[in-house]
N, C-alpha and C positions, 0 to 999 in steps of 0.2 A: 601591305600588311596581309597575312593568310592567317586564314584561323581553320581547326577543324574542331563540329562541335559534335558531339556523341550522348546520343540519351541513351539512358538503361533502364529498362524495367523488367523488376523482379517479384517474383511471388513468391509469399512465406505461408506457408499453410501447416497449422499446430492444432492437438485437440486439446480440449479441456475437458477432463474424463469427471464425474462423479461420484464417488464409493465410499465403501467405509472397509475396515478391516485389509486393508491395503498389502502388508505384508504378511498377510495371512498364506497358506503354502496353496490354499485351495483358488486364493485370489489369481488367478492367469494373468490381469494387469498387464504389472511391469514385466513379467516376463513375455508375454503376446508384444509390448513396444520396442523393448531390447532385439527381438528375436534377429539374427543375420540371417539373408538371404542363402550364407553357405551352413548348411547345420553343424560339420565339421568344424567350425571358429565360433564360441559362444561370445558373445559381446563382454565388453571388458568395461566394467564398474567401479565408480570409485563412488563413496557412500559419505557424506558432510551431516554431521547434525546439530542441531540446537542443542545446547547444554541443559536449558530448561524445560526443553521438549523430554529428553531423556530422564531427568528427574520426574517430570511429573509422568511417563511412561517406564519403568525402569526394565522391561522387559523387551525394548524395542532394539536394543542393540542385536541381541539375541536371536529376536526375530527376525532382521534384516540376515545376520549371518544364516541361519535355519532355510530362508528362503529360497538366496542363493544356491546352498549347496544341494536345497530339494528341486533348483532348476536348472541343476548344474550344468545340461548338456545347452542351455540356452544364456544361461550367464557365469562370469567369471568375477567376483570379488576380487579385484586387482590388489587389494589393499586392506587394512583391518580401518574398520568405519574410525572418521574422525568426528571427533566431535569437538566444535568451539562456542564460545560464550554465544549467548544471546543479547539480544537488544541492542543498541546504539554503540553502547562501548565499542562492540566487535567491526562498525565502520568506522568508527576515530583511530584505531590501532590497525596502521599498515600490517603488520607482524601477523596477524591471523588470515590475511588475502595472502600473505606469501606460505603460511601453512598449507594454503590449499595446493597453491601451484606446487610447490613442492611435494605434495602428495600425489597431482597428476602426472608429475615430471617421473616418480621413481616410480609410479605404476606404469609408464610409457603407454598413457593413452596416446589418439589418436583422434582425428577428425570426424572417427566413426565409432569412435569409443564414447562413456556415457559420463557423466556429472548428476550424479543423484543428490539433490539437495532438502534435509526434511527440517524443515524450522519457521520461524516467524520469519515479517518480511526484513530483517536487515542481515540475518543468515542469509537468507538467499540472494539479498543483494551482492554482500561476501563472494559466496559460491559462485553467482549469475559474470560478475567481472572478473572472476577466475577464469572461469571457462569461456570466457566470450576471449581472453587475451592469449588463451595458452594455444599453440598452434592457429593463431588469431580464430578461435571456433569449436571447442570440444561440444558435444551435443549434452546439452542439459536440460535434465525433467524437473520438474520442480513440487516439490508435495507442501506446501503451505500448511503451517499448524494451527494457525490463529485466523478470527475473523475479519482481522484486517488483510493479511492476505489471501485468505481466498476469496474475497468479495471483490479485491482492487490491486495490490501491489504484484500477486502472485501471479497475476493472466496477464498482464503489460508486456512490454518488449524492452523495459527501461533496466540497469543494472547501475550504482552507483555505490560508493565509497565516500565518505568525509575527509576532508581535505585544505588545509591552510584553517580550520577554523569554519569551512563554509558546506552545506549539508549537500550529496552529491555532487559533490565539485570534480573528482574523478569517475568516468563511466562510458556506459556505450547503450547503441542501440542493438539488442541483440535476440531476436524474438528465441522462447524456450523451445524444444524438440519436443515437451509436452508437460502440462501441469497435471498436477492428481491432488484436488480437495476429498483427502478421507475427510468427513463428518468427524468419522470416531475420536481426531485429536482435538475436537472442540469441547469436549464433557470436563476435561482439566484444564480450563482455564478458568484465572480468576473473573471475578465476574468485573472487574476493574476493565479486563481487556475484551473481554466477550459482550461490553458494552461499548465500548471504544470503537471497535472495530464497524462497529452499526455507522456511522459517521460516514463513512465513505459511501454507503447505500444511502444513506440521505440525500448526498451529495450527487450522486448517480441519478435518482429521483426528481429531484431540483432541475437539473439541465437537463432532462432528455425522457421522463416521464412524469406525468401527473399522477397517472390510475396506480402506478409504483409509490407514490409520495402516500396515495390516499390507503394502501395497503398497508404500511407502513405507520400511518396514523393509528389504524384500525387494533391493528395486533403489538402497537408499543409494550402492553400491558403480558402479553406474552412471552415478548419476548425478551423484558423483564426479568419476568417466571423462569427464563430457560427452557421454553417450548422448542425443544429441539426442532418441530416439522417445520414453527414458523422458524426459525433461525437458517435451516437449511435451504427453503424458500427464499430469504432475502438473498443469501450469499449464489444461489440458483440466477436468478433475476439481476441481482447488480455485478456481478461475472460476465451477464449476458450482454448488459448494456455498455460494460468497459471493451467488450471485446466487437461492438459492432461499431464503437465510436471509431476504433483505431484502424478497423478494416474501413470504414467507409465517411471518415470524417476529412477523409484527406490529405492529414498531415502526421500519418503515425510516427513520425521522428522528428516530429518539431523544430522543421524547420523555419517556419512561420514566428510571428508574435502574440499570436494567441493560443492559451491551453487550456482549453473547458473542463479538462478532469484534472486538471489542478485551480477549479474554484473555490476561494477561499484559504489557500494555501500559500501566499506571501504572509499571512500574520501568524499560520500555523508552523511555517519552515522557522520563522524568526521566534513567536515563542518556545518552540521546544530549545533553539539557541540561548536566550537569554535566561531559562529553569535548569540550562545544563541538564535536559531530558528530565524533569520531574513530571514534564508533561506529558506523557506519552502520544503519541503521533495521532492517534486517533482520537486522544481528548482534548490536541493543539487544534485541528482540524473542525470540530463541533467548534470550537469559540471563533475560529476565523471562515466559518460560513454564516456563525449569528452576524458578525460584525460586520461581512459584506452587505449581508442582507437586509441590516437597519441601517445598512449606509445608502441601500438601492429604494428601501421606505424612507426616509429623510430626504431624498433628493428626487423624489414628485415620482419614481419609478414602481416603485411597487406598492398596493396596494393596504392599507395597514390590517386589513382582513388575512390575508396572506401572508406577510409578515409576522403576527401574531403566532401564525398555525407554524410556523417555521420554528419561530420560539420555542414554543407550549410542545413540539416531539422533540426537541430538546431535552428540555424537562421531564416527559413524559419518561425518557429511556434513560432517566439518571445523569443526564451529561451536564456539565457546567457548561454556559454562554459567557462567563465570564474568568477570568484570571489577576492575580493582584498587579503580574506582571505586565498585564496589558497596559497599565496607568503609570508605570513608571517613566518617568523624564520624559513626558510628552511636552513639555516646553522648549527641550531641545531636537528635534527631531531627528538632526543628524547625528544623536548618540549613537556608538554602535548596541548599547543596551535598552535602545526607545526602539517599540515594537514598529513604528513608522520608516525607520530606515530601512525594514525589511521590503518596501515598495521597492528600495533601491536595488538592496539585493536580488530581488525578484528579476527585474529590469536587467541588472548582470548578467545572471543568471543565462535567459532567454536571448540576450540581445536587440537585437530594434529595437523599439517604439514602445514607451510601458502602457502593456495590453490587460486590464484587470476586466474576470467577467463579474456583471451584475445580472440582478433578475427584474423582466419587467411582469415575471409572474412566475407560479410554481408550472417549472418546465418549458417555460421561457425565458433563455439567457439570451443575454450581448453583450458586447464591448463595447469599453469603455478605454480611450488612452489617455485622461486626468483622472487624480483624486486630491480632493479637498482639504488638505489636513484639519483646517476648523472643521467641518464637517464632519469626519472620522472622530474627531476627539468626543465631537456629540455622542456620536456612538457609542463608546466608551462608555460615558458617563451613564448611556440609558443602560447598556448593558449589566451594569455595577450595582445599577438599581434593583434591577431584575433578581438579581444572581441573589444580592441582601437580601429581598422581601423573600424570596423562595428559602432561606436560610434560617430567617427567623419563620416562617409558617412549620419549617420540618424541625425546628425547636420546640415551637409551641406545642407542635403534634407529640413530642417523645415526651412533653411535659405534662 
């Protein structure tokens, strides 16, 4: 027998830039990132938006084209911007990733051509596995509109599609050529999503800082309010923390069986499946980090001081801990509509060993490879409680 065996290692190095007013002509930005080493060849741009980024910005088309031709000698609009649906729908419907490619194909980008992608994070997921497949690599920036993506989905290396029914089931690892969190598209969001999107810096908080958890307790009430400084701060800070997990956590393409910044996220993947996305990602997420985390208090790991505080910012930023759909058919677990089976999907999902993290404190996680089902149902059931009493006090209050 002869074998030859070959390791590779490679370095990916991406910024995460800051700003606001992003397509503004004065902004250098993207034209400073596009710019070609030959001045004679302006880099060649193809532009993807959110439908509801557009609506709720109606001047931004405009402004992308204006931009362009005011940095003409540095970019080329290969193409008149696309713009496709937002949110979820746009990963369930193949037809909108074949949009794209079909608009890199006829603008005949290149490996050194760009992919500008501006929208929440399932456009840019869209966008991100367009461009990771077309010439297996077009380079793609990515400008995040919402708090969810720029706090966590927009600075990852991850790109997925929905698939057979099951949430990223198609995708790649494919780190971006560069993100850009403009601030400025965060004032038009509903406040539905500009609280949602806080979840993910909880979650960030929880595994990997305390003094971030307790900042976060501090200025709930803030950022509430729509304190843009505190708001820009969280997404500043939990950006920071997603992006040193992946540089130095190890395993930034999951090859492994454990995924600490997806804690909480087997109940959140499987509720937003079973509401047919009434939940949004960021408010599946808030009920499936309560639920791990009275499930790490229930089982002698966390502290019920802790637990409590874990709750109570919860609430504090308006999030539910609980969903009606998390109680359905928990007597058959192996429903595909019992939020329990989503352990299994999880496990699919990832492969190996089912790796769930729990807390044995705020900003101390570990693994776990059993879960309890009696156990979890407890959970449930306190959470249910929780969710009721805070339902009737904000009754009593409006009464």
């Amino acid at each position: 027998m002869d074998v030859i065996r070959q390791e590779i290692h490679v370095a990916f190095r991406y910024p995460v830039h800051f700003t606001t007013g992003v397509f503004t002509a004065s902004n250098r930005l993207v034209r400073d990132l596009v710019q070609s080493d030959d001045p004679g060849a302006p880099a060649k741009v193809v532009v993807v938006v959110d439908r509801g980024v557009e609506r709720a910005h109606p001047e931004l088309t405009g402004s992308i084209e204006r931009y362009c031709v005011e940095h003409a000698d540095a970019i080329t609009l290969a193409a008149p911007v696309l713009v496709i649906p937002g949110g979820e729908q746009v990963k369930n419907d193949a037809r909108h990733t074949e949009r794209v490619l079909e608009a890199i194909n006829a603008a005949q980008l290149c490996r050194h051509s760009y992919l500008i992608a501006v929208g929440g994070g399932a456009v840019l997921d869209v966008a991100g596995f367009a461009a990771a497949t077309a010439h297996r690599g077009v380079r793609l920036i990515r400008v995040p509109t919402t708090v969810l993506a720029q706090d966590d989905s927009a600075v990852g290396v991850k790109n997925g599609v929905n698939a057979f029914g099951k949430k990223n089931y198609l995708g790649t690892f494919a780190p971006p050529f560069a993100v850009i969190n403009d601030f400025g598209f965060l004032s038009t969001l509903k406040d539905r999503d500009w609280r949602g999107g806080i979840s993910e810096a909880v979650k960030a908080a929880l595994i990997k800082d305390r003094g971030f958890f307790e900042f976060l307790e501090a200025n709930a009430a803030a950022l509430v309010a729509r304190e843009p400084a505190a708001m820009e701060q969280v997404v500043r800070r939990s950006a920071a923390l997603h992006l040193r997990h992946i540089a130095t956590g190890g395993d930034p393409f999951e090859l492994g069986s454990s995924r600490p910044l997806d804690f909480g996220h087997w109940a959140a993947h499987k509720l937003e499946q079973v509401t047919h996305h009434g939940l949004r990602h960021g408010e599946a997420v808030a009920i499936g980090i309560a639920l791990d985390s009275t499930y790490s208090y229930l089982s002698g790991f966390l502290a019920e001081a802790d637990w409590r505080r874990i709750i109570d910012i919860f609430l504090a930023l308006g999030l539910s801990v609980y969903s009606p759909a998390l109680g359905e058919r928990l007597d058959t677990p192996a429903d595909p509509d019992c939020v329990l089976r989503g352990l299994a999907d999880f496990q699919e999902h990832l492969g190996g060993r089912l790796t769930i993290m729990l807390l044995k404190g705020i900003g101390e996680p570990f693994d776990v490879n059993e879960i309890h089902p009696d156990v979890m149902v407890r959970c449930i059931e306190m959470l249910k409680t929780i969710e009721a009493g805070r339902a009737e006090t904000t009754a009593q209050k409006a009464s």
